[in-house]
C-alpha positions as CSV (number, residue, x, y, z in Angstrom):
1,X,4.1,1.1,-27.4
2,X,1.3,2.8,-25.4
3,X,2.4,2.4,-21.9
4,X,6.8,3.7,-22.9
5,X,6.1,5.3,-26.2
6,X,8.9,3.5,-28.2
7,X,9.1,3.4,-31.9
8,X,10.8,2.2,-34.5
9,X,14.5,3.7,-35.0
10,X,16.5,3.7,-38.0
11,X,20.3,2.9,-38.0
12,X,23.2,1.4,-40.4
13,X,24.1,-1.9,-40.7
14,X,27.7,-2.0,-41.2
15,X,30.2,-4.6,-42.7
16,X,33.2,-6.1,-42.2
17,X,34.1,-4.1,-45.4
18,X,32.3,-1.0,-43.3
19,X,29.9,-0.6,-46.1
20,X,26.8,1.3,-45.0
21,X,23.4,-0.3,-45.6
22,X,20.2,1.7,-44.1
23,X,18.3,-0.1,-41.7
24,X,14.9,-0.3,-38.7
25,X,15.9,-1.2,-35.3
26,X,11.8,-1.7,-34.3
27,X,10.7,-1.9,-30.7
28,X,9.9,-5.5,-29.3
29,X,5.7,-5.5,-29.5
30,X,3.5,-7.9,-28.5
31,X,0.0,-8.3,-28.5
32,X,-1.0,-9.0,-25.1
33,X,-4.1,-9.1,-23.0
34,X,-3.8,-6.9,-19.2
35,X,-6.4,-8.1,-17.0
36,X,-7.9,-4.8,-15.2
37,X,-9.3,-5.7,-11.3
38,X,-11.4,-2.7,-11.2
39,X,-13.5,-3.3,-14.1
40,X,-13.1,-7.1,-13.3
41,X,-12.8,-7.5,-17.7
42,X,-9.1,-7.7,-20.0
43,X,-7.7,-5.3,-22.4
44,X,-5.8,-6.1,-25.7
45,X,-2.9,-3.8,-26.0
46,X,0.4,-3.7,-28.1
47,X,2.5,-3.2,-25.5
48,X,6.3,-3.5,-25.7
49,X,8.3,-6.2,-23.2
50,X,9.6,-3.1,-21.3
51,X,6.1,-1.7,-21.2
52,X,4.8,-5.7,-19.8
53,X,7.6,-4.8,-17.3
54,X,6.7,-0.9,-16.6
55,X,3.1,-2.2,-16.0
56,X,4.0,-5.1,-13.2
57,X,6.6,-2.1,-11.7
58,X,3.5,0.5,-10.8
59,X,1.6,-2.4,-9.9
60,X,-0.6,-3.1,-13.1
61,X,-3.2,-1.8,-15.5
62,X,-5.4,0.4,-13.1
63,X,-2.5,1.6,-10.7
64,X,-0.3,2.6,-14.3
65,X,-3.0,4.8,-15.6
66,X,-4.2,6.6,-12.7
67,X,-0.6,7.7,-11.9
68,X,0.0,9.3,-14.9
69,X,-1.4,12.3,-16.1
70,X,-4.4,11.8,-18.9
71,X,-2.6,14.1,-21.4
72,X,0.7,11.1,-21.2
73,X,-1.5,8.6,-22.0
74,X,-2.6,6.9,-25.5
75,X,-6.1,7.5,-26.4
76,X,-6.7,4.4,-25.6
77,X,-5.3,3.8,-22.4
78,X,-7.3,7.2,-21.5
79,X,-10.1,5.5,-22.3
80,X,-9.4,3.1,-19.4
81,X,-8.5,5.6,-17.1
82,X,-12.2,7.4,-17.6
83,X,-13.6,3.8,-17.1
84,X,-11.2,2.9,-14.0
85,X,-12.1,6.5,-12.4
86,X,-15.6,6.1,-13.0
């Protein structure tokens, strides 16, 4: 995810037998489009459902990446944040 940074995790699956069986545990991505009112134009971004819900918390796109600091941020959502502080 750009905006939280999760990946994918890797774990057992165990059964009622407790055999051990290696498995992912991968983050819940979704390709989503985040609508920036500064540049008036949308972004595509793989963002994860906590990350939807990070964004609408600081109060979207352009408010999320001028609170952080440039070296926290994807490359791409740096990007933005040049364009945004432009």
């Amino acid at each position: 995810c750009m905006v939280t940074g999760k990946q994918g995790r890797s774990g057992n699956n165990r059964s009622h037998a407790e055999n051990k069986t290696r498995r992912r545990f991968e983050p819940n991505l979704q390709e989503t489009s985040i609508y920036s009112e500064v540049l008036k134009r949308s972004f595509r971004l793989r963002l994860t459902a906590s990350g939807l819900r990070t964004l609408d918390h600081n109060g979207g796109l352009d408010a999320f990446v001028m609170s952080r600091a440039p070296s926290k941020l994807s490359d791409e959502l740096r990007a933005v944040r040049t364009q945004v502080s432009a």
